[in-house]
C-alpha positions, 0 to 999 in steps of 0.5 A, spaced: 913 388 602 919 389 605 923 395 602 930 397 601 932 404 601 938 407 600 939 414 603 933 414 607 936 418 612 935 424 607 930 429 605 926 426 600 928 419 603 926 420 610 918 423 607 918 416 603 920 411 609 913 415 612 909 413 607 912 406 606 911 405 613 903 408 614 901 403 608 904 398 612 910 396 608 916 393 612 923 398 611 930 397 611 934 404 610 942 404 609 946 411 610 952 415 611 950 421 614 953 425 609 949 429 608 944 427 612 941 427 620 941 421 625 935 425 628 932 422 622 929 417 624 927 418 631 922 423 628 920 417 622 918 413 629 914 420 633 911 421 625 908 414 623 909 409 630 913 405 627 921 403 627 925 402 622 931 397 621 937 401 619 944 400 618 950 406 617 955 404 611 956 406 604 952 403 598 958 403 594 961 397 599 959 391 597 961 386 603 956 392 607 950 391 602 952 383 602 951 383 610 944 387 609 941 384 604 944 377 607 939 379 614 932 381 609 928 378 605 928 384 600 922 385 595 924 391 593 929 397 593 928 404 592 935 408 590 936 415 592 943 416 596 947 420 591 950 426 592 946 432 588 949 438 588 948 441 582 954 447 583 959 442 586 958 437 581 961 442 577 967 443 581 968 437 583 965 432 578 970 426 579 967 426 586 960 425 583 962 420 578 966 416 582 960 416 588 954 416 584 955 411 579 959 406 582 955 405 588 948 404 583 953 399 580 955 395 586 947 395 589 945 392 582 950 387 583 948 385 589 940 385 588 942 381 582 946 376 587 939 374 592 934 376 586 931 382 588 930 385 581 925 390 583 928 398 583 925 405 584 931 410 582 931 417 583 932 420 577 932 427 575 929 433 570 936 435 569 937 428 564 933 433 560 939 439 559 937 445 556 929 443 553 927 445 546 920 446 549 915 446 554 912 442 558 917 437 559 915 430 556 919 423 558 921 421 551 924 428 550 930 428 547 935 428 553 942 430 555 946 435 561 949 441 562 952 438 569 956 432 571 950 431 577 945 432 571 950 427 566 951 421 573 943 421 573 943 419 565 949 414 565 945 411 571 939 411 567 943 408 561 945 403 565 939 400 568 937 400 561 942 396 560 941 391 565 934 391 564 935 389 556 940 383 559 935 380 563 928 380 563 926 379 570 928 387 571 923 392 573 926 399 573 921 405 574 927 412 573 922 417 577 925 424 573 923 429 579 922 437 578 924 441 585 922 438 591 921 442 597 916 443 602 916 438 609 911 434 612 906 438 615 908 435 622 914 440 622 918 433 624 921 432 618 925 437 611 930 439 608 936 441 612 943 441 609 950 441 611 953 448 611 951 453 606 945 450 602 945 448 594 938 449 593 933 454 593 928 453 598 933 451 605 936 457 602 930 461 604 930 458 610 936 459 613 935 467 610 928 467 614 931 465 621 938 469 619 942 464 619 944 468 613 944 475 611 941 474 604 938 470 599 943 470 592 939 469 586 943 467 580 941 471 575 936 476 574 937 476 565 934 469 563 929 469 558 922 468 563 918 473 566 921 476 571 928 473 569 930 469 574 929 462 573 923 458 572 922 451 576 916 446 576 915 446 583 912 439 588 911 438 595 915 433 597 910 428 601 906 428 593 913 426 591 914 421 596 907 418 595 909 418 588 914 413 590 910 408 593 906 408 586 913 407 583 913 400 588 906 398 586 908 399 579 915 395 578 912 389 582 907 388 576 910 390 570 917 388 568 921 393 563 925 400 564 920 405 565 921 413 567 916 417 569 916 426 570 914 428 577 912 434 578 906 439 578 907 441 571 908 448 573 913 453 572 914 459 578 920 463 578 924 464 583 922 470 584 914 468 585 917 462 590 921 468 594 914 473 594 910 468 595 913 465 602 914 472 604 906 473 603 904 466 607 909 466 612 908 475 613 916 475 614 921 479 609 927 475 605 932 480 602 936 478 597 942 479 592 942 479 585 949 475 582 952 472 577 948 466 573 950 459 576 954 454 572 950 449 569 944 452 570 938 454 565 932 458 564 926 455 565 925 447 566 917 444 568 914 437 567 909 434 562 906 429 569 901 425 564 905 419 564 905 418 571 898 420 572 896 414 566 900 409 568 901 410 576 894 413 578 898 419 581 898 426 581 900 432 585 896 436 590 898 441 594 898 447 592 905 453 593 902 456 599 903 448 602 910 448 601 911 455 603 909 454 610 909 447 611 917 449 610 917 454 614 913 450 620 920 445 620 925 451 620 921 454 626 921 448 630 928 445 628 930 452 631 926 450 637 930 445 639 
């Protein structure tokens, strides 16, 4: 098949162009490069042997996604550009709605106009705010604490919508819990611009002293240890569970949205602990202020997804710790 993906330069989205490429699919990738690398690709080609058709552009500009979908015959597409920081979209949330829901909008517009009804959206955990109980289920009361968390519901609402208005939609909402972890190569991970959002590259940035030290946002929360519980997952399961999510959208018609995570919680101070034990390297940290938007404990029900798409995670903490570790040591060799 020939599969679209929007942000593919990224980090979960580059991890899926290589496992869309190893099964033989066909694959056209769109970036913009804000928050992602060129060198993306030439690692995607060294992994897998195979190049990637890519244009630079922005989702959000219609003539742009008009002139690509014009040159392919596209099957299907898989959605992840979106900005997704959590604490910036508390700050800048016009800058989340406007970039998020738009270019969502206009892609649908055009698939619509060359009958590509086949969609992968990446979705969130966070459409599930601050949940009554654990684990996490896909019919669960859903709401946010974020603007991110509430662009990713208005997307889902959205397809919803559009789905209800034509049958010939097949929409798969992918609700990912935290991803981290790189492909065991070493080629490929995470590498945000500027000071890191997320947990794992922060960690990172610490252990090769880019960064002083690691702030942990809040120590008071109602977990073990009082840091913040996450359902952790690799993120070459969660690509793996995208082309699933393709298989499924090109059999079924419908809106359907799936957890994927591993179904465990680890607080940041067992993530924290246990890189330090697999990579025998110290991260000091700094205990501040809890984090606008963020809550206590957040960890998945993957059943659905198991059911339905014939998946399920497989590597363990440890895997993610080195396999994170091993990108950040030969990107620093460069």
């Amino acid at each position: 098949m020939r599969i679209l993906v929007t942000g593919g330069a990224g980090y979960i989205g580059s991890h899926t162009v290589v496992e869309l490429l190893s099964v033989g699919h066909d694959v056209i990738v769109i970036d913009n490069f804000s928050n992602s690398k060129s060198s993306s690709f030439e690692a995607i080609s060294k992994i897998s042997g195979k190049d990637v058709i890519f244009y630079e552009g922005d989702v959000a500009d219609i003539s742009f996604l008009r002139n690509v979908f014009s040159k392919h015959s596209i099957d299907a597409v898989i959605h992840f550009a979106g900005y997704k920081a959590v604490g910036e979209s508390v700050e800048k949330p016009l800058k989340y709605y406007d970039n998020n829901l738009i270019s969502t909008i206009r892609l649908l517009e055009v698939m619509e106009e060359y009958q590509c009804y086949r969609l992968v959206f990446s979705s969130s955990a966070t459409v599930y705010g601050s949940p009554k109980s654990l684990p996490i289920l896909e019919d669960f009361s859903l709401s946010t604490t974020n603007p991110y968390g509430t662009t990713k519901l208005m997307i889902e609402t959205i397809l919803t919508d559009v789905s209800a208005s034509n049958s010939k939609w097949s929409f798969a909402m992918l609700r990912y819990f935290n991803p981290i972890g790189a492909h065991e190569s070493g080629m490929i991970g995470e590498d945000p611009n500027g000071i890191p959002n997320n947990l794992m590259p922060y960690i990172m940035k610490v252990s090769t002293g880019e960064l002083p030290d690691l702030k942990i946002f809040g120590n008071d929360y109602d977990t073990p240890d009082g840091t913040g519980v996450r359902d952790y997952i690799h993120v070459v399961d969660l690509a793996k569970g995208h082309l699933k999510a393709i298989d499924y959208v090109m059999e079924h018609v419908g809106v359907e949205a799936f957890n994927l995570g591993t179904g465990h919680g680890v607080s940041v101070l067992d993530l924290v602990h246990t890189f330090e034990r697999v990579n025998h390297i110290s991260i000091p940290y700094t205990i501040v202020e809890r984090r606008s938007g963020d809550i206590a404990s957040c960890y998945a029900d993957c059943t659905k997804a198991h059911e339905k798409l014939h998946w399920t995670s497989s590597k363990t903490l440890e895997e993610m710790c080195e396999d994170s570790y091993r990108y950040v040591i030969n990107q620093k060799k460069k």
